[in-house]
N, C-alpha and C positions, 0 to 999 in steps of 0.2 A: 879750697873754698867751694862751698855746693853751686851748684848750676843756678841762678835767679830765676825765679818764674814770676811774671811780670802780672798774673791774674791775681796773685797773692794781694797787691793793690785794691783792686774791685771789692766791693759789697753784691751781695746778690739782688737781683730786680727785686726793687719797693725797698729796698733797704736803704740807710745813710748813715755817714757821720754827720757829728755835732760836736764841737769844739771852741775851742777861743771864747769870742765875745757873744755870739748867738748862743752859747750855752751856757753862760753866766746871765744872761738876758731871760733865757727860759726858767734855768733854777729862781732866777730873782720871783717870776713871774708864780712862778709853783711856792714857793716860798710863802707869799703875800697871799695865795688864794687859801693856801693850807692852815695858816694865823688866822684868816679869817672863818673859817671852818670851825675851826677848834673852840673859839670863840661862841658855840651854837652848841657847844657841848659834847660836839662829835668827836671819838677814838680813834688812834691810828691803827692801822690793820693791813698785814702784809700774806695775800694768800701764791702757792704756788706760781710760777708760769706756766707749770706744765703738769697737767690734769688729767684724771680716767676720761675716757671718752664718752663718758656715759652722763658724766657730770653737764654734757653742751649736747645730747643727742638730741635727734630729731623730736622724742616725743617731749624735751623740755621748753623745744619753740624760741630756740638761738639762732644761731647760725646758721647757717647753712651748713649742711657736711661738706659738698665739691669747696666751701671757703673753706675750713679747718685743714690747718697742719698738723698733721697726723704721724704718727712715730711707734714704735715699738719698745717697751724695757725686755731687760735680760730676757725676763718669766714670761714673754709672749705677750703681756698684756698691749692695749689700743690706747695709746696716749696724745693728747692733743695739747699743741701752744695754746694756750688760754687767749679766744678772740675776743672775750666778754667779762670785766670784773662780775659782774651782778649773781650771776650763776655759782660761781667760787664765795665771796659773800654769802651767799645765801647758804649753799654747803657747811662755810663753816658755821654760821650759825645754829643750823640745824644740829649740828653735830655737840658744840660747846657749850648752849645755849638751848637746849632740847626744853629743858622746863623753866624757862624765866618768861615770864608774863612780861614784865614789864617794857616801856619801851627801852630799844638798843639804836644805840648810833654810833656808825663806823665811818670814818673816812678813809680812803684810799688812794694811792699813786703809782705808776707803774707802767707797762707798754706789753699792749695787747700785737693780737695777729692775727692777721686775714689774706688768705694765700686766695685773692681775688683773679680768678683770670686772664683778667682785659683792666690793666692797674688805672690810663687814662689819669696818668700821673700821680694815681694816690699812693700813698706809701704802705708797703704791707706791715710794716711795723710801726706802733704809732703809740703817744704818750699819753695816756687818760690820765686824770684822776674826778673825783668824787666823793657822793657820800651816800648811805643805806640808812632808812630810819625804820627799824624792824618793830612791832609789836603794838603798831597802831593804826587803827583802819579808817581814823577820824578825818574832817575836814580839814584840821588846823594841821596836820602832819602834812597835807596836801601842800597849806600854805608855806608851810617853812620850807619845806625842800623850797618853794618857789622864792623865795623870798631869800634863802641860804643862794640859790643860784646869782642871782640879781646885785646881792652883795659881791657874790667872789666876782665875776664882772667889771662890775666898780673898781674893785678893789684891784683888779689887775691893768687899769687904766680904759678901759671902753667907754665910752659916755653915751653913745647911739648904736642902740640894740634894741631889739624887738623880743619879746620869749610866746610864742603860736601855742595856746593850751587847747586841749580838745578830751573827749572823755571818750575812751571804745566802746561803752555802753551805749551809747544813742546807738551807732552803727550795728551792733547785736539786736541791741531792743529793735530796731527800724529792719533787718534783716529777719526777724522774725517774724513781725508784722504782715512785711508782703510777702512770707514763705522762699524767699531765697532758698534755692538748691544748696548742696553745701559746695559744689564746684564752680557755682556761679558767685557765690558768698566769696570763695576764694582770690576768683579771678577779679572781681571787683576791688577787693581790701588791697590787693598786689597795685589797678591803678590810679585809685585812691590814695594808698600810703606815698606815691610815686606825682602825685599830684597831677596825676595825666587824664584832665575831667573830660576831655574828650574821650577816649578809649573810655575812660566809665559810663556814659551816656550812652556811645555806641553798642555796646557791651548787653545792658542790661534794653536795650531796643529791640538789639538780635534774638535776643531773648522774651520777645513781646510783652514788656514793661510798659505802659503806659505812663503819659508826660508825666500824670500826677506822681506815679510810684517812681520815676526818675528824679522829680522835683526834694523829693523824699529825702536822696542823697545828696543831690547835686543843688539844692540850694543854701546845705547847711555848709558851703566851703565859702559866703561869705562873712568876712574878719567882720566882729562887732567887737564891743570894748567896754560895756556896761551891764548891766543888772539887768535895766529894761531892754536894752536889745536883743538882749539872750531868750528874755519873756517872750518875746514876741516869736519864736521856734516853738512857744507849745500849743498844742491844739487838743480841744476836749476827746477825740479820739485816737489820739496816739497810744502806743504801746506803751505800759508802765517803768519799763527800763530804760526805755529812751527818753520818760518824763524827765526822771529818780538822776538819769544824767543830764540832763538840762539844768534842771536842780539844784545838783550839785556846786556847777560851776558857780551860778548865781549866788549862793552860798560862799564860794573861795571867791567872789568878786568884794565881798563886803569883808573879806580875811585881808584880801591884797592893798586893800585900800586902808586899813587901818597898820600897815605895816609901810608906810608911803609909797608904795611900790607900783603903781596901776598903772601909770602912764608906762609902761615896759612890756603890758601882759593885753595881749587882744586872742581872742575865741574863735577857734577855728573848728565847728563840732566833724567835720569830713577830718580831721586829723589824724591817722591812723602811724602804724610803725612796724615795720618787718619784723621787730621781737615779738613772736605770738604770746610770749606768756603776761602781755601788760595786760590790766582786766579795769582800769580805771581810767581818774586823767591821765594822759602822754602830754609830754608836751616838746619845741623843740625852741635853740635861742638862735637868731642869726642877726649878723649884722656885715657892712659890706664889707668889702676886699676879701673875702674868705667865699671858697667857693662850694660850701655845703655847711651845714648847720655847725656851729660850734659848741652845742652842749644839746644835750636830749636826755628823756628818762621821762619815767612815770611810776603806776603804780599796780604792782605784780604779787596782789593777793592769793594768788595759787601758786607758787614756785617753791617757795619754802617745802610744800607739800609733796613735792616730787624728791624731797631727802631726808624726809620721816618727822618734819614739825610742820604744825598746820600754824600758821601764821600771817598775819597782813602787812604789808611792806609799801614801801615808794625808795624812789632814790632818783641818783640823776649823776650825771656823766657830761665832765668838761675836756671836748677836744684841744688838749692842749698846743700839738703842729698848728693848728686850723686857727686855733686864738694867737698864739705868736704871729700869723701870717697875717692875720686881719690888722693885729696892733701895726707892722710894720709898714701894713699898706694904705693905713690910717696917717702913717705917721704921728703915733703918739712912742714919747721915750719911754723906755723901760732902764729904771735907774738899775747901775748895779755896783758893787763897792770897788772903786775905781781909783783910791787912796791909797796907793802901794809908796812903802819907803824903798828906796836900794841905797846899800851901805857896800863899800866896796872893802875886799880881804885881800888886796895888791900885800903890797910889801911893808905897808903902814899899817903895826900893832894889829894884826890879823885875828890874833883870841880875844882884842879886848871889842873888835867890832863884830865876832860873834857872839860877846858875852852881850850887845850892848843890844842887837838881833832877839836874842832872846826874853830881855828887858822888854823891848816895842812887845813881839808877840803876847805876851803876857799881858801886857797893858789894854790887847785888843785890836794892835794894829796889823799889816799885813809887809812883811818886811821881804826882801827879794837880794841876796846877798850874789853879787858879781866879782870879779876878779879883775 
């Protein structure tokens, strides 16, 4: 008998099992959000785990590189664990889908990776799913992603959630306005996406910004929740980009609202997001016991275009570790099929209680034969 080595046990840092009943809890969970999905007309779609590295490089505005798990094939090539559906998505669309106009929608499920540092308990390996609605640049594509998110939600037992929408065009248009440097541009988005309005403030001070040109950023981070609230961010001298995204919002407010969906959705125009490549609304979902957003995504009309299709997109992304934890610290149940027969094959007519085993399964039940 070979020697035991006791490490064989361990998963590596950020890693875990899932097993028994938390994973019949999660499938149920995945399950219910994915019927719901499909339900909105969305495709299943299964792309790699493990990708060219070019496909999440620096100049597509994912990841971070130092986060990317990075790897070699045979032929020398740079392969990375996939930390992002959206990017692989969009690849393959580009690719499959090079000349179809029309809109496309994909939903996905699967577990990204993010070789984080300083983990601070998060796991490096973690369960997304979603959906991509390709080939439409409109307002109502806006809505549904939001409206598609709101449902799976629901649908996976939450009843008190919040979803923070914001557009990155104010933030560009309003950056352009007051000529923002591009490394001051930067340092501000980093903590602003990070919600750290102090370090923003101080930030653009140091930098001899006047209250008014601070007021600029730092008054659009209060939450409003209607049409006329939103109104009242514009001013007959703003820049036109940062109108055109005030705008807009007001526009998907009277979309959210006819999809009964509004009491869920409040305005955050300071919203921003460490994927550089979103060019629209972003938005994020949370609700308590879960200690970081539980769904995000926006809209990433340039991405496409870095894999040879020019195209306008949105999508949006459900944490699903982050939703399981919240449900549980909610305490709401998460049904799952819990209806097992067990027929025993002792010494009593053994073949006629496997034959009878096979009759149940058939019929739809879940049958568990002991001895």
């Amino acid at each position: 008998m070979l020697p035991f080595n006791n490490d064989l046990l361990h998963t590596p840092d950020g890693m875990r099992d899932t097993y028994g009943e938390e994973m019949a809890k999660k499938q149920s969970v995945i399950d219910r959000i994915k019927n719901r999905i499909h339900l909105y007309g969305y495709e299943d779609i299964q792309t790699p785990a493990i990708e060219f590295y070019d496909v999440f490089s620096s100049e597509v505005g994912t990841t971070p590189v130092r986060e990317l798990y990075k790897l070699l094939d045979n032929e020398g090539n740079l392969l990375v664990l996939r930390p992002d559906f959206t990017p692989s998505v969009a690849r393959c669309a580009a690719k499959y889908f090079a000349d179809y106009t029309s809109p496309i929608r994909f939903t996905y499920s699967g577990s990204v990776f993010g070789n984080a540092s300083s983990l601070q308990g998060k796991l490096c390996e973690t369960t997304q799913m979603g959906a991509e609605l390709i080939n439409d640049d409109s307002v109502y594509a806006d809505g549904e992603i939001l409206a598609l998110l709101i449902d799976s939600l629901l649908q996976a037992g939450l009843t008190q959630f919040q979803i923070s929408v914001g557009n990155v065009e104010y933030f560009k248009g309003t950056c352009q306005a007051v000529g923002l440097d591009a490394d001051t541009e930067m340092l501000l988005r980093d903590a602003l996406s990070g919600k750290n309005y102090y370090a923003a403030e101080e930030l653009l001070r140091a930098r001899g910004y006047d209250r008014g040109t601070r007021n600029l950023f730092l008054k659009a981070s209060r939450f409003v929740s209607t049409e006329e609230e939103l109104s009242r961010f514009l001013t007959d001298d703003m820049h036109p980009q940062a109108r055109a995204a005030i705008e807009r919002l007001m526009e998907l407010c009277g979309i959210m609202d006819a999809y009964g969906f509004s009491r869920y959705i409040s305005y955050d125009l300071s919203l921003l997001s460490k994927y550089r490549y979103y060019t629209g609304i972003v938005f994020k979902g949370y609700t308590y016991g879960a200690g970081d957003a539980v769904a995000s995504g926006g809209r990433y009309d340039g991405l496409l275009s870095h894999y040879g299709k020019d195209a306008a997109a949105i999508g949006v992304m459900i944490q699903i570790d982050m939703l399981m934890e919240a449900l549980r610290r909610q305490n709401i149940p998460v049904e799952t099929d819990k209806d097992r027969t067990r027929l025993e094959i002792g010494s009593q007519d053994p073949r006629g209680q496997i034959a009878r085993a096979m009759e149940l399964r058939n019929e739809g039940c879940t049958v568990i034969l002991t001895k």
